[in-house]
SEDREN-245259 format. One record per atom (N, C-alpha, C, O): atom name; x, y, z. Coordinates in Angstrom, 2 decimals, m for minus. Each point is the difference from the previous one (the first is absolute). Layout:
{atom=CA	xx=X	yy=Y	zz=Z}
...
END
This chain:
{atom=N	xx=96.24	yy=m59.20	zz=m58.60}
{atom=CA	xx=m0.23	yy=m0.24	zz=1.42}
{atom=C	xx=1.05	yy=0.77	zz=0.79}
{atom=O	xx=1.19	yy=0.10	zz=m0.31}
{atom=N	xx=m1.84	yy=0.50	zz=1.47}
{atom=CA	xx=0.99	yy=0.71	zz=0.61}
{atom=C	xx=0.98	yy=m0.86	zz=1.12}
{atom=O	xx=m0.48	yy=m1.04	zz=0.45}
{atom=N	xx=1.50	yy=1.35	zz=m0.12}
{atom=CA	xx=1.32	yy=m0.77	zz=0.81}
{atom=C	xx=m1.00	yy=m0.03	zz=1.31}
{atom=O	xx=m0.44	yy=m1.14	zz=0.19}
{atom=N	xx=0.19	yy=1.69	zz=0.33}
{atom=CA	xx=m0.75	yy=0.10	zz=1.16}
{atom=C	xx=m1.01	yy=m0.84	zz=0.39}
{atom=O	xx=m0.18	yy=m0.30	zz=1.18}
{atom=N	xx=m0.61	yy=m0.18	zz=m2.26}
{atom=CA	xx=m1.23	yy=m1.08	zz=m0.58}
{atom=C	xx=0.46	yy=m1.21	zz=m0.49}
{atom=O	xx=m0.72	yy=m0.99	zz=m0.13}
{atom=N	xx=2.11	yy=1.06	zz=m0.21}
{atom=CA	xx=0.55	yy=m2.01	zz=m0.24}
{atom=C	xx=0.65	yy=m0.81	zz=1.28}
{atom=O	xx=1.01	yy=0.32	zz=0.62}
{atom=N	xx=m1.77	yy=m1.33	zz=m0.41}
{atom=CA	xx=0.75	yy=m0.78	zz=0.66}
{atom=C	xx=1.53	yy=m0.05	zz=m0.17}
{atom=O	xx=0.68	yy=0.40	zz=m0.94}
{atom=N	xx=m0.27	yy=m1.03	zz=2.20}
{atom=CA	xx=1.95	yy=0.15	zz=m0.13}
{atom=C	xx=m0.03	yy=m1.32	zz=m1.44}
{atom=O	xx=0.76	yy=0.13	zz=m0.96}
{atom=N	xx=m1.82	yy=m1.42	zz=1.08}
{atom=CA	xx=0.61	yy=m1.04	zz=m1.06}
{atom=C	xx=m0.55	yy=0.55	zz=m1.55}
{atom=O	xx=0.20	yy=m0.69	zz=m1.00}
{atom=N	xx=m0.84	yy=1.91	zz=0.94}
{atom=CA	xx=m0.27	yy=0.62	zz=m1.53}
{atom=C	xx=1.47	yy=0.84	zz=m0.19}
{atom=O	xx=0.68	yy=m0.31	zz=m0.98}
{atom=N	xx=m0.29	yy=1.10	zz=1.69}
{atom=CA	xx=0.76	yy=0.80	zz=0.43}
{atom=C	xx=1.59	yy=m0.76	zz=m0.57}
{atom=O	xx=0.78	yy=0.38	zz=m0.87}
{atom=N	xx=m0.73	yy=m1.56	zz=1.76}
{atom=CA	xx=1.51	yy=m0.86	zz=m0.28}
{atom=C	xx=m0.30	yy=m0.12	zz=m1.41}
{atom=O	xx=0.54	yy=0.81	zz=m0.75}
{atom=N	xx=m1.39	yy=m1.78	zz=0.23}
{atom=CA	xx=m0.02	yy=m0.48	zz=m0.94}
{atom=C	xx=m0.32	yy=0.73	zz=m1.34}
{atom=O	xx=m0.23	yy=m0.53	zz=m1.08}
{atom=N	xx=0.26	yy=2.02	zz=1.42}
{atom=CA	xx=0.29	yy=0.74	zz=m1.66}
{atom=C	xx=1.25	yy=0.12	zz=m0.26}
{atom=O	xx=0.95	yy=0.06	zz=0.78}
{atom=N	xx=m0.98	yy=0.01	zz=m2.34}
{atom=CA	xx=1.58	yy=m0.24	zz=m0.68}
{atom=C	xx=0.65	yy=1.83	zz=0.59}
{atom=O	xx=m0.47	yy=1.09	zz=0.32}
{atom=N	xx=2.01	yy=m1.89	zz=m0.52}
{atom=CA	xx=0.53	yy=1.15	zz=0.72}
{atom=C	xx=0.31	yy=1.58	zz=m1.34}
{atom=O	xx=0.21	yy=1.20	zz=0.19}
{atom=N	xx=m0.29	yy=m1.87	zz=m1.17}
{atom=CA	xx=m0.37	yy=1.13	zz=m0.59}
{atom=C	xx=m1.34	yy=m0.06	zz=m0.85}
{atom=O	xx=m0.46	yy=m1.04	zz=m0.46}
{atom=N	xx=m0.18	yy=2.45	zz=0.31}
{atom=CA	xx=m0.81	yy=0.12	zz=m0.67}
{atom=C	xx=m0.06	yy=0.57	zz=m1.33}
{atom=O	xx=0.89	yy=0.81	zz=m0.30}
{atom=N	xx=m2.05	yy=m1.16	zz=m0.81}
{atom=CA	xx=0.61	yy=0.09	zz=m1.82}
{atom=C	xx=m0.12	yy=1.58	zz=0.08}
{atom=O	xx=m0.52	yy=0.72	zz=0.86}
{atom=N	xx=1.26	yy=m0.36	zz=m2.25}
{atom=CA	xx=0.14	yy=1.13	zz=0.01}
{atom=C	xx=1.67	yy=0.71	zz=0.37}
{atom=O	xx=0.90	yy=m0.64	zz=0.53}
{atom=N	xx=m0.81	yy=2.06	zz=m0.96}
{atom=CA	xx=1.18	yy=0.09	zz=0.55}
{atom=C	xx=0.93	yy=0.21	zz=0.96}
{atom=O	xx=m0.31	yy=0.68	zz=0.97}
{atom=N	xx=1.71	yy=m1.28	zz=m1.08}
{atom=CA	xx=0.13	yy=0.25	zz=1.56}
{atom=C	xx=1.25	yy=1.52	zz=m0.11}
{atom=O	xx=0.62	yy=0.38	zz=m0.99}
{atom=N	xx=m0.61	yy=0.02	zz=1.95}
{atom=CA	xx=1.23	yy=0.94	zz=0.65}
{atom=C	xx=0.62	yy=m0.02	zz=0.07}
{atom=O	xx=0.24	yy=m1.17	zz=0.30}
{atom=N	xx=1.03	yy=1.93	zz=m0.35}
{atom=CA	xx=1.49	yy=m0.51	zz=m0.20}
{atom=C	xx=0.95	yy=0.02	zz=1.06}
{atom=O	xx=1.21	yy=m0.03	zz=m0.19}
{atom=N	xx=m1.85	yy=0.10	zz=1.47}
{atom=CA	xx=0.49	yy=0.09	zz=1.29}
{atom=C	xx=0.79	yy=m1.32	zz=0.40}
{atom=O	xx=m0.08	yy=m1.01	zz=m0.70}
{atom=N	xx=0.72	yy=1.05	zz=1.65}
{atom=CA	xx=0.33	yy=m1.04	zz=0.37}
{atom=C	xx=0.12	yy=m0.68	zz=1.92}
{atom=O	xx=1.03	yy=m0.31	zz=0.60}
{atom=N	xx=m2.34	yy=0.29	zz=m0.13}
{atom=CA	xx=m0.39	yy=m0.27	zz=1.30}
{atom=C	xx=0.39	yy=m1.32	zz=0.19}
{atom=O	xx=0.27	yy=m0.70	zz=m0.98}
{atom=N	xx=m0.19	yy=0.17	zz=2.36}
{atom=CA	xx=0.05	yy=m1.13	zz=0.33}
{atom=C	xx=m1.11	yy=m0.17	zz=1.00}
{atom=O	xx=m0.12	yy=0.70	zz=1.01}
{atom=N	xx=m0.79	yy=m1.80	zz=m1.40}
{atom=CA	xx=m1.18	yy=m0.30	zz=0.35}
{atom=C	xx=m0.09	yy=m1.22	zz=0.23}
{atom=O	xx=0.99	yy=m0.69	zz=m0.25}
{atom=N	xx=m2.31	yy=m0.02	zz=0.86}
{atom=CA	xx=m0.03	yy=m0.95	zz=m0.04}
{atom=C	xx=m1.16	yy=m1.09	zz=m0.49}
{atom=O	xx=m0.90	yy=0.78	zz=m0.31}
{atom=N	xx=0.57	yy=m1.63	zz=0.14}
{atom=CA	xx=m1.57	yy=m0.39	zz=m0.79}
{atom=C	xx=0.42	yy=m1.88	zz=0.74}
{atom=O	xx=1.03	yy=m0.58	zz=0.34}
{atom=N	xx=m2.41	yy=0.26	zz=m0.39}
{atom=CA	xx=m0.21	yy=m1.42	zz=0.60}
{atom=C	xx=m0.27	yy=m0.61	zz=m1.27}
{atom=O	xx=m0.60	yy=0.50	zz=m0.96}
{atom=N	xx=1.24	yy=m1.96	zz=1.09}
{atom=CA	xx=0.29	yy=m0.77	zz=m1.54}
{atom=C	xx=m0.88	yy=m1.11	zz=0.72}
{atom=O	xx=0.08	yy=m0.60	zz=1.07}
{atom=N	xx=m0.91	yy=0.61	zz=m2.05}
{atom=CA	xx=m1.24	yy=m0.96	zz=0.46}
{atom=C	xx=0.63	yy=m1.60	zz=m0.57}
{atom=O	xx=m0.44	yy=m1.02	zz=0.52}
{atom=N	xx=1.31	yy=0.96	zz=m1.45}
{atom=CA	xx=0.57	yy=m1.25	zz=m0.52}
{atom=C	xx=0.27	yy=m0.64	zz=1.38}
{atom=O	xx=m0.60	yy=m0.95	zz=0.50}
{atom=N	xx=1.89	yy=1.86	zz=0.13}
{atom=CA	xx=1.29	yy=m0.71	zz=0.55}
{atom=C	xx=m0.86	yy=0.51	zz=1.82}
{atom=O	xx=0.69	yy=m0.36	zz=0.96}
{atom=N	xx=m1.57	yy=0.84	zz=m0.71}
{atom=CA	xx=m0.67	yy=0.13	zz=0.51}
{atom=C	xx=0.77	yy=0.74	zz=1.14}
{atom=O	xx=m0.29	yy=m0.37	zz=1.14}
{atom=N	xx=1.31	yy=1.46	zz=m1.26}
{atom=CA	xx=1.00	yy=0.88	zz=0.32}
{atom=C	xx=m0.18	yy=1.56	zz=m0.33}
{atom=O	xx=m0.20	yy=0.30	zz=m1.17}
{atom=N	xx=0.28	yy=0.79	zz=2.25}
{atom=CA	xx=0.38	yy=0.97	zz=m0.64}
{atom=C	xx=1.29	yy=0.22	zz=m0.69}
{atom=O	xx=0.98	yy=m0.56	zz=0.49}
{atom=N	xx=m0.84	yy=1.24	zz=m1.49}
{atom=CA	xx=1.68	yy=0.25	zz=m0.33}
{atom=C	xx=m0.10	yy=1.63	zz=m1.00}
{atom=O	xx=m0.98	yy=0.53	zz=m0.53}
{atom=N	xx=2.83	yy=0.03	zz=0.61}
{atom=CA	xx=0.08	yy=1.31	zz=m0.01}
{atom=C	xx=m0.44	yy=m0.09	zz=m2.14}
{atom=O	xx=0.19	yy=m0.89	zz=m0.82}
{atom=N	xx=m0.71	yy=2.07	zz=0.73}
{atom=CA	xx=m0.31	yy=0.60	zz=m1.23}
{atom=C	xx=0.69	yy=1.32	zz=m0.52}
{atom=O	xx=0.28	yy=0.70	zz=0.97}
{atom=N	xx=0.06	yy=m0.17	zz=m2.04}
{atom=CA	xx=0.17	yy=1.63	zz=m0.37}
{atom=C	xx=m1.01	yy=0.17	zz=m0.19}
{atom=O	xx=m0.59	yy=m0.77	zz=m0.76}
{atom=N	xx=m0.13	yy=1.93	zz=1.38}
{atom=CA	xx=m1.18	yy=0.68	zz=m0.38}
{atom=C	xx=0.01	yy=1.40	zz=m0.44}
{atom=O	xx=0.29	yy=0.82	zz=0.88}
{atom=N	xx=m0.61	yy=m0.26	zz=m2.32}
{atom=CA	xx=m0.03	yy=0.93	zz=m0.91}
{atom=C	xx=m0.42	yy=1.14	zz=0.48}
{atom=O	xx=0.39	yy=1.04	zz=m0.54}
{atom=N	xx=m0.88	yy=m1.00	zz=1.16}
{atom=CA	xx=m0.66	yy=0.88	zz=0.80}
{atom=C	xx=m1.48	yy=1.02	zz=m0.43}
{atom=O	xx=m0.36	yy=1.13	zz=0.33}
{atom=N	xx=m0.16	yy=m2.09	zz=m1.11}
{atom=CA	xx=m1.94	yy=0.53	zz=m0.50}
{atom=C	xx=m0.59	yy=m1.39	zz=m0.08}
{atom=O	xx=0.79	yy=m0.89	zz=m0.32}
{atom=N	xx=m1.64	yy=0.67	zz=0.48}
{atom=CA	xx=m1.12	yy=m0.67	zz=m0.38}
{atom=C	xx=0.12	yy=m1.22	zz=1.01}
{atom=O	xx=0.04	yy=m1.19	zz=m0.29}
{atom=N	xx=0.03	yy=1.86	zz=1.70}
{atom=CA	xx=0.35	yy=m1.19	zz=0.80}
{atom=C	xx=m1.37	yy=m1.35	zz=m0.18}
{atom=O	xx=m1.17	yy=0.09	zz=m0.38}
{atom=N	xx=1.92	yy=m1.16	zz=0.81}
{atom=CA	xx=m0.98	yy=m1.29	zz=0.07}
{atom=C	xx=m0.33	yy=0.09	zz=1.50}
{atom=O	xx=0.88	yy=0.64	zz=0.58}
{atom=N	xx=m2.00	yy=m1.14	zz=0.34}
{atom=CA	xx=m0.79	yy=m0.28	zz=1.16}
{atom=C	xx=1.49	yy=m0.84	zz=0.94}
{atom=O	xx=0.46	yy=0.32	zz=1.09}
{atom=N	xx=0.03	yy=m1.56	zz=m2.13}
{atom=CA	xx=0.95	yy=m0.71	zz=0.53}
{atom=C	xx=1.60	yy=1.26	zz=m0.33}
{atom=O	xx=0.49	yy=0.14	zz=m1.12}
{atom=N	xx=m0.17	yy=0.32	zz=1.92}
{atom=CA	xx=0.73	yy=0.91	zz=m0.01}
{atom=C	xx=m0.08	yy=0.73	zz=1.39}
{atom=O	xx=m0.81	yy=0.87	zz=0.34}
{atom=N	xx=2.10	yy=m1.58	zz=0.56}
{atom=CA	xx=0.36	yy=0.66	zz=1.18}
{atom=C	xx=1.08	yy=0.55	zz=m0.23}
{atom=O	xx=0.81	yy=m0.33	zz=m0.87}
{atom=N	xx=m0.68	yy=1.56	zz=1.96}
{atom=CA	xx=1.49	yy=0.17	zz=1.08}
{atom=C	xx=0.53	yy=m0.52	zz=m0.16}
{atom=O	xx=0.84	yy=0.26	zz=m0.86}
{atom=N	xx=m0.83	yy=m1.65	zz=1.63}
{atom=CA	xx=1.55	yy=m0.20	zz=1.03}
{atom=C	xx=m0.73	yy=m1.73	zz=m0.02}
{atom=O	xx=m1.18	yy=m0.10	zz=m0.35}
{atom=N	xx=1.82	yy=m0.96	zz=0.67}
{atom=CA	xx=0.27	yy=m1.12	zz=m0.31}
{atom=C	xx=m1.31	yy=m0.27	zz=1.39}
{atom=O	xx=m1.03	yy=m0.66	zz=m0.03}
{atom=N	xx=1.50	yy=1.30	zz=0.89}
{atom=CA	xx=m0.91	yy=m0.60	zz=1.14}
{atom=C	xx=m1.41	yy=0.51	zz=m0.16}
{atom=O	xx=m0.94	yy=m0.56	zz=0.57}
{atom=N	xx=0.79	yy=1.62	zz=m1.33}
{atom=CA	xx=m1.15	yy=0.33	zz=m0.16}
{atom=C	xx=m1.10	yy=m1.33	zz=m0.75}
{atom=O	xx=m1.09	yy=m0.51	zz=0.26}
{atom=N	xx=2.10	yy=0.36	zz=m1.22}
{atom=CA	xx=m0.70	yy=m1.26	zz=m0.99}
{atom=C	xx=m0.30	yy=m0.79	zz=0.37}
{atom=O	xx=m1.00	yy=m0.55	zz=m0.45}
{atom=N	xx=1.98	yy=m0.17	zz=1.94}
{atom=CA	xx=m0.29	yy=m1.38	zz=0.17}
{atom=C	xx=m1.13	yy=0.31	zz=1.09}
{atom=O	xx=m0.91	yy=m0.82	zz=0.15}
{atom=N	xx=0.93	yy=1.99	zz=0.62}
{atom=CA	xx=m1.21	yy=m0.01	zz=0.64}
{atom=C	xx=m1.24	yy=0.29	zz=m0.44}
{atom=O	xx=m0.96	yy=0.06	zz=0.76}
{atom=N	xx=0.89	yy=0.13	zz=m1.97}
{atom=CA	xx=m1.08	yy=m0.22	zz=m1.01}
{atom=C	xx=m0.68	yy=m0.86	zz=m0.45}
{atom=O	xx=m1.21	yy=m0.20	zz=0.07}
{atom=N	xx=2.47	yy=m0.61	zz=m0.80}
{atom=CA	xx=0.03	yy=m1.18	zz=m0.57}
{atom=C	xx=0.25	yy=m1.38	zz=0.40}
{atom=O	xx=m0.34	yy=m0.97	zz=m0.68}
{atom=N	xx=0.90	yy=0.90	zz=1.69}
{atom=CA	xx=0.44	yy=m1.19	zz=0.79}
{atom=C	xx=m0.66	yy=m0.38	zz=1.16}
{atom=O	xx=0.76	yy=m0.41	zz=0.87}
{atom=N	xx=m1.61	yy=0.40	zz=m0.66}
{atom=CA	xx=m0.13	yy=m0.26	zz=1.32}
{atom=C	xx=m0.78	yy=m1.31	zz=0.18}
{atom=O	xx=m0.23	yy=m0.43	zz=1.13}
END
């Protein structure tokens, strides 16, 4: 499914990484934790991004939070 075509609550609620391998980068990102029902910061590898995978903190919560 394309990013463009998921709702923001399909969108939050994919895992923040996806199977397969990851990259050896080291980004700071952010992903919405459907547990604690919070965005919070991640390292992101930098390939095989997940849907739940923002920018910047405010990006997430205006995604995810509202």
């Amino acid at each position: 499914m394309a990013w463009g075509l998921m709702t923001n609550a399909q969108r939050c609620n994919a895992p923040t990484h996806l199977p397969g391998p990851q990259c050896m980068a080291a980004y700071r990102r952010f992903t919405y934790n459907k547990a604690k029902k919070q965005c919070e910061q991640f390292i992101y590898g930098g390939c095989r991004p997940s849907p739940n995978n923002f920018a910047t903190m405010e990006e997430c919560k205006k995604t995810c939070m509202k």
